[in-house]
C-alpha positions in Angstrom: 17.5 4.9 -6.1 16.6 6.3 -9.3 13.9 9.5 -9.4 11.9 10.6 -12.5 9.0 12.8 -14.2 10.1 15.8 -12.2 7.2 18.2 -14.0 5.5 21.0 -12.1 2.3 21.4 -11.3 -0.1 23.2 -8.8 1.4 23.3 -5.3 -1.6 23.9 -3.5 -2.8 20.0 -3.5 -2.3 17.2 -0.9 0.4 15.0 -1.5 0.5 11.4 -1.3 3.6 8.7 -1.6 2.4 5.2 -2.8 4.8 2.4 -2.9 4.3 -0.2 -5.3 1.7 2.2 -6.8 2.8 0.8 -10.3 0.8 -2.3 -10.5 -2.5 -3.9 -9.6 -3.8 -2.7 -6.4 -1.4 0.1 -5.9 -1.8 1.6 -9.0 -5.8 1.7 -8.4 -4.9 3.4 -5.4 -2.6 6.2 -6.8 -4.9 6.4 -9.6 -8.0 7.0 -7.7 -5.9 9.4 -5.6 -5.0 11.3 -8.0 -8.5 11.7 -9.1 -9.1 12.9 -5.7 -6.9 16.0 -6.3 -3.9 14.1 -4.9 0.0 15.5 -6.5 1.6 11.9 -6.3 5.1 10.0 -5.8 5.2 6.5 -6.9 7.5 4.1 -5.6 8.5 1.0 -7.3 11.1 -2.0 -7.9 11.1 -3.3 -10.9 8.1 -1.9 -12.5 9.4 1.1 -14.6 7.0 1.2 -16.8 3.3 0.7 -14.9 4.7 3.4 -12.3 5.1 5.5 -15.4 2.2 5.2 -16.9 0.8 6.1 -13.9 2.8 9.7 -13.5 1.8 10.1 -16.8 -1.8 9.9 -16.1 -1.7 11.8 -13.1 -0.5 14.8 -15.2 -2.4 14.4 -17.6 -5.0 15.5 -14.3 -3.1 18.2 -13.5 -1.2 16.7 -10.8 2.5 16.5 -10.2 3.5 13.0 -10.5 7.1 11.9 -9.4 8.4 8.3 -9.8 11.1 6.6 -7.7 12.6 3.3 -8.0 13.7 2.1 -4.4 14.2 -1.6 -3.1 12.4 -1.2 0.2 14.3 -4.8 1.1 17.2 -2.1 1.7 16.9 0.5 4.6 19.0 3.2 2.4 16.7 3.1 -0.2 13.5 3.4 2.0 14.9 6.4 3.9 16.0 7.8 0.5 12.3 7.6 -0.3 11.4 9.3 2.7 13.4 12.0 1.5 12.2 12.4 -2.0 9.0 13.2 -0.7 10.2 16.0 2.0 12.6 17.4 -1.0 10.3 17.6 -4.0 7.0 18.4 -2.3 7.9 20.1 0.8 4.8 17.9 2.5 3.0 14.3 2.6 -0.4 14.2 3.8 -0.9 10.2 2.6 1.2 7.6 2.8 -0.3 4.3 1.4 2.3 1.1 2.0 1.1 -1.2 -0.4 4.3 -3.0 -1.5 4.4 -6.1 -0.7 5.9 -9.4 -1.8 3.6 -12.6 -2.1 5.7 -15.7 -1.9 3.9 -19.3 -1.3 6.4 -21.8 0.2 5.2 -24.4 2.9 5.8 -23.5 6.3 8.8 -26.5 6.9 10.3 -25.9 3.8 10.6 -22.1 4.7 14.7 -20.9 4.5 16.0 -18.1 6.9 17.0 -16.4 4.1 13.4 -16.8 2.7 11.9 -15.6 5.9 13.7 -12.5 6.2 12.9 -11.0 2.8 9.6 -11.5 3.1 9.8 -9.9 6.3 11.9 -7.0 4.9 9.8 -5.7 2.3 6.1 -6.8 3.9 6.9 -5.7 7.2 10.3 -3.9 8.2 10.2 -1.5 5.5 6.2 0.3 6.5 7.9 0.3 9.6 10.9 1.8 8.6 8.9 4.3 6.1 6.9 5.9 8.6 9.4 6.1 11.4 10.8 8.3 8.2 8.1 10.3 7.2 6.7 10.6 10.7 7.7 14.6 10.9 6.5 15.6 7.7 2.9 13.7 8.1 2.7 15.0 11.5 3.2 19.0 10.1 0.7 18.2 7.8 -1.8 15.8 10.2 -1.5 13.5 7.6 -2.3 9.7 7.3 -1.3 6.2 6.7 -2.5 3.3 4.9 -1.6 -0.1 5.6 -2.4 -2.3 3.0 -2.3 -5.8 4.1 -5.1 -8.8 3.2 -6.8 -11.6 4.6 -3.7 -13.6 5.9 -3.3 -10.8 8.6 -6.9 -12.2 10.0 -6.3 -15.8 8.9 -3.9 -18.2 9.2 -2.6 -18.6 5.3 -0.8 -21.7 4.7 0.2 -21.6 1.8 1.9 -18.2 2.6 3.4 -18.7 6.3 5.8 -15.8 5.9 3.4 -13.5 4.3 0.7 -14.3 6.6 2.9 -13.5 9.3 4.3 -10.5 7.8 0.6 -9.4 7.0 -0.3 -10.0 11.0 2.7 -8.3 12.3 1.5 -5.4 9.8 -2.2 -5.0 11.3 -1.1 -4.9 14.8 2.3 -2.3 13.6 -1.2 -0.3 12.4 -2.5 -0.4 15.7 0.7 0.3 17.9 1.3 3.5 15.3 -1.9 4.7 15.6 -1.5 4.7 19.6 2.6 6.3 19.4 1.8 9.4 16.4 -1.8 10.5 17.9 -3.6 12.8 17.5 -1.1 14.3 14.5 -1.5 11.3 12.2 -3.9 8.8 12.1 -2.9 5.0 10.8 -5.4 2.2 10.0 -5.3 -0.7 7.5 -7.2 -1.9 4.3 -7.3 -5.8 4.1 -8.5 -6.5 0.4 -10.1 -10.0 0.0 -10.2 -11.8 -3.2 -9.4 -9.0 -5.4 -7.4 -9.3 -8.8 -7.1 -13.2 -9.2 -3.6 -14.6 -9.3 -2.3 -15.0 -12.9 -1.9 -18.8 -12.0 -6.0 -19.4 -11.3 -8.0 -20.5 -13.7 -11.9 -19.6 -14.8 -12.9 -22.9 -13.0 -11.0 -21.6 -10.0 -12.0 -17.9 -9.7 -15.8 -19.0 -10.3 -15.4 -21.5 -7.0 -14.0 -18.2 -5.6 -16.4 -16.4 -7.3 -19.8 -18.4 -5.2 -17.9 -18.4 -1.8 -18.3 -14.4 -2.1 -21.6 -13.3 -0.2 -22.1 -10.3 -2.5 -21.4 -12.7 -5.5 -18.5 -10.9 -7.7 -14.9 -10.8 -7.4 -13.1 -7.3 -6.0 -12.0 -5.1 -7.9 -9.2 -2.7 -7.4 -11.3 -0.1 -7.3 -13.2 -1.5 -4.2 -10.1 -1.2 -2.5 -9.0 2.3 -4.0 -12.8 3.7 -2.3 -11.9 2.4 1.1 -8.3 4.1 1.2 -9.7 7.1 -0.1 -12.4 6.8 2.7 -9.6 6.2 5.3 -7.9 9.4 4.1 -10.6 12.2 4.7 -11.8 9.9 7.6 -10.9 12.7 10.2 -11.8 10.5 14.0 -10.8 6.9 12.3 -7.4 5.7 13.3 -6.1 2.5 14.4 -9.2 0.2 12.3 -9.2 -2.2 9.5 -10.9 -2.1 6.5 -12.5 -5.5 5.2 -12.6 -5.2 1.5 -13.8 -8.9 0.7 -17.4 -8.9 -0.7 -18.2 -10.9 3.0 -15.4 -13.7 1.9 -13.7 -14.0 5.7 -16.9 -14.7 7.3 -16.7 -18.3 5.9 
């Protein structure tokens, strides 16, 4: 595990640990939070460069922005990211798991090997993240954020594993939010159609595009309002957050 942009900054701000906050949705998320008057840490894998830009922003807000390559498929690595945050900030008041792998497969063609990394890194390492973090969030009677999607309410195909993982994920939400109350509150965003695959087409995100009740794609900023909503939301814990423009109601 690999830690950079140690800068100072005020110490008086909230803190918040983002994983995967380096691309798309995630760094929306640690974007807006830092907006927010959030000091961040971002997490990533094999995104160097996005989580930097990100730090880089941040400070550019005044915050203090850490980055910190970790392979949450690897339980050292997550509780070494636990760690960071205890050792450079001294607090976490927001923990947003958005990480997540997004592998398509069919479900009878689905290897063991296949199954478990999905689960590692969608499923095993929140888990495993919180269990981690637990004391800190709970001195400061912090929160977490779950990000998981529409595959955790319906049945994904295409994406057995993921779906799966994305289920298992919602209902971790709920069984957290019942074990670390009243300290820390946990709930869940499930984003809907938001940032198109790189793979679909104009002629497939406009088909998207009319199945949306309210008629325009997401954004990642759609999803960036309803974690910061979940964080100040003081007597919210164990929900989810539908962020889908009315997609899931069919």
């Amino acid at each position: 595990m690999t830690v950079l942009n140690t800068d100072s900054g005020p110490r008086s701000n909230p803190v918040a640990l983002v994983t995967g906050g380096g691309l798309r949705v995630g760094r929306a998320i640690a974007l807006a939070l830092a907006r927010s008057g959030y000091d961040l840490l971002v997490s990533y894998n094999s995104s160097p460069a996005g989580a930097g830009e990100v730090a880089a922003a941040a400070r550019q807000m005044q915050r203090r922005a850490h980055t910190v390559r970790a392979d949450l498929s690897r339980e050292h690595d997550v509780a070494e990211l636990a760690r960071t945050a205890a050792d450079r900030y001294g607090r976490l008041d927001l923990l947003v798991n958005s990480a997540a792998s997004f592998a398509a497969a069919d479900l009878l063609a689905v290897t063991a090997r296949e199954w478990d990394a999905v689960m590692a890194v969608n499923l095993r390492a929140p888990f495993l993240l919180v269990r981690e973090t637990a004391a800190v969030l709970r001195a400061s009677r912090g929160s977490v954020v779950n990000i998981v999607d529409l595959s955790a309410l319906h049945p994904w195909t295409s994406h057995p594993h993921h779906s799966v993982a994305k289920a298992g994920l919602l209902h971790l939400t709920r069984v957290m939010a019942r074990r670390l109350a009243p300290e820390v509150r946990v709930n869940a965003v499930a984003p809907g159609y938001v940032l198109p695959p790189e793979h679909h087409n104009e002629a497939e995100i406009e088909r998207t595009r009319r199945r949306i009740p309210m008629g325009r794609v997401g954004a990642p900023k759609d999803v960036a309002a309803a974690v910061r909503f979940l964080a100040r939301a003081d007597y919210v814990t164990g929900q989810v957050v539908v962020v889908d423009g009315g997609l899931g109601l069919g």
